[in-house]
C-alpha positions in Angstrom: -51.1 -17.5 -17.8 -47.7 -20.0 -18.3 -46.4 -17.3 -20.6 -46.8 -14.4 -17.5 -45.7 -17.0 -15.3 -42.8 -18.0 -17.0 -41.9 -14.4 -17.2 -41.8 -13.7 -13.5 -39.7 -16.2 -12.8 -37.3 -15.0 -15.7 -37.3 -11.5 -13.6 -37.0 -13.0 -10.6 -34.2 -14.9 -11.4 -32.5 -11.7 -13.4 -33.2 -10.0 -9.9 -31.2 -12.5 -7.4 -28.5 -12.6 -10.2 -27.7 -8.9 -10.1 -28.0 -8.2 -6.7 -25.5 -11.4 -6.2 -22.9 -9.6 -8.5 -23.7 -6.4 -6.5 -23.0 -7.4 -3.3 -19.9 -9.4 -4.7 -17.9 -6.9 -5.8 -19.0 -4.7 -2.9 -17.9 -6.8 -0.7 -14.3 -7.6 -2.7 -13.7 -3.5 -3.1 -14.0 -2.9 1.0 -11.9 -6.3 2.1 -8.5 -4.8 -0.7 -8.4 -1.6 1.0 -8.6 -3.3 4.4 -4.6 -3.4 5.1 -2.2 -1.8 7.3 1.5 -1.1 7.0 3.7 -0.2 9.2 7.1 1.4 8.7 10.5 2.2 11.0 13.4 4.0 9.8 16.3 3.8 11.6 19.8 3.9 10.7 22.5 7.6 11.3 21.2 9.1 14.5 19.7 12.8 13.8 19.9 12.2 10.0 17.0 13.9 8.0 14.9 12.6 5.1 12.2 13.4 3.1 9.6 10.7 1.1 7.0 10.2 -0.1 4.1 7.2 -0.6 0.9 6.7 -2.2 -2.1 5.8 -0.2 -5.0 4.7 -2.5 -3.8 6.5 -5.4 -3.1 9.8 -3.9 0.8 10.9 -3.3 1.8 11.6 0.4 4.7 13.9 1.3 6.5 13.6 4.4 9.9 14.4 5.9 11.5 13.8 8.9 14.6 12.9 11.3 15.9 9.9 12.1 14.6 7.3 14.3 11.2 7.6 12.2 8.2 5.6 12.3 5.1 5.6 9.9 1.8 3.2 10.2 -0.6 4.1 7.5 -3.6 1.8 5.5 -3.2 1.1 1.9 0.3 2.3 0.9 1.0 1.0 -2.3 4.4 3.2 -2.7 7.2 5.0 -0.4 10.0 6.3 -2.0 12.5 8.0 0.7 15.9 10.2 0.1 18.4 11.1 2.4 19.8 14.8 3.0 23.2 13.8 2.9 24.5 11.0 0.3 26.9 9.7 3.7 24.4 8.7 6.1 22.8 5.4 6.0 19.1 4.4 6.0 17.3 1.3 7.6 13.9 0.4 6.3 11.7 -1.9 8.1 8.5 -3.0 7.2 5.1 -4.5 7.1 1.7 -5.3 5.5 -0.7 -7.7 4.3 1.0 -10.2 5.7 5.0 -9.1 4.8 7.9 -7.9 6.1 10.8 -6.2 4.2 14.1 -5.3 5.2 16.0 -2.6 3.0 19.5 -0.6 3.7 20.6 2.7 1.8 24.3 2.6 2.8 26.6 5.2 2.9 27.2 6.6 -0.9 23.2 6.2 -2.0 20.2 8.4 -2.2 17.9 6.5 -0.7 15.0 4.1 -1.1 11.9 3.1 -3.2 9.6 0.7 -2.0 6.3 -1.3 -3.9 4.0 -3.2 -2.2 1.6 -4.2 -5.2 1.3 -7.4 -6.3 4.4 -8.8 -3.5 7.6 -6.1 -1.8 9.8 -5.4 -4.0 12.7 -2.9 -3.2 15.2 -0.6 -4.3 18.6 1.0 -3.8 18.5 5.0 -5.6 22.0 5.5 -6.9 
């Protein structure tokens, strides 16, 4: 009888211990893909562009013309170029809890952006 008894107990415990770790890391994978960011481009009137961002691991092509604006959950990545090395590019942005400011000035390409792990930004050449 103690040796059954002391075996249910060992189940039930083993029981409320997974399903703890269960609905832990449920609950952690839905709450990191719970972010928006929001992007404006601004900068030469009429000026054309194409990028491109990851959004939960899948790349996302765009292109457009400038005065531009982009809101989209769980970008991780945006890379942008401009058509024409002379115009300039203003990036404004933000997400989980951020904001960024980048310029591509006349004489660049362009700009990449990475939001994992804090904003970090870059001029292409």
């Amino acid at each position: 009888m103690k040796k059954s008894l002391v075996a249910l107990v060992f189940i039930g415990l083993f029981v409320a211990l997974a399903l703890t770790v269960w609905v832990g890391q449920h609950r952690s994978s839905n709450t990191a893909l719970a972010y928006i960011t929001t992007m404006e481009f601004s900068g030469t009137t009429g000026a054309s562009f194409v990028g491109e961002y990851l959004q939960g691991g899948k790349r996302v092509v765009f292109s457009g013309i400038l005065r531009y604006s982009l809101t989209q959950s769980n970008v991780s990545r945006l890379e942008i170029r401009k058509a024409k090395a002379e115009d300039t590019l203003v990036l404004d942005a933000q997400g989980g809890g951020s904001r960024v400011s980048a310029h591509a000035n006349s004489g660049t390409k362009g700009l990449r952006l990475k939001m994992e792990g804090g904003w970090s930004v870059e001029t292409l050449q």
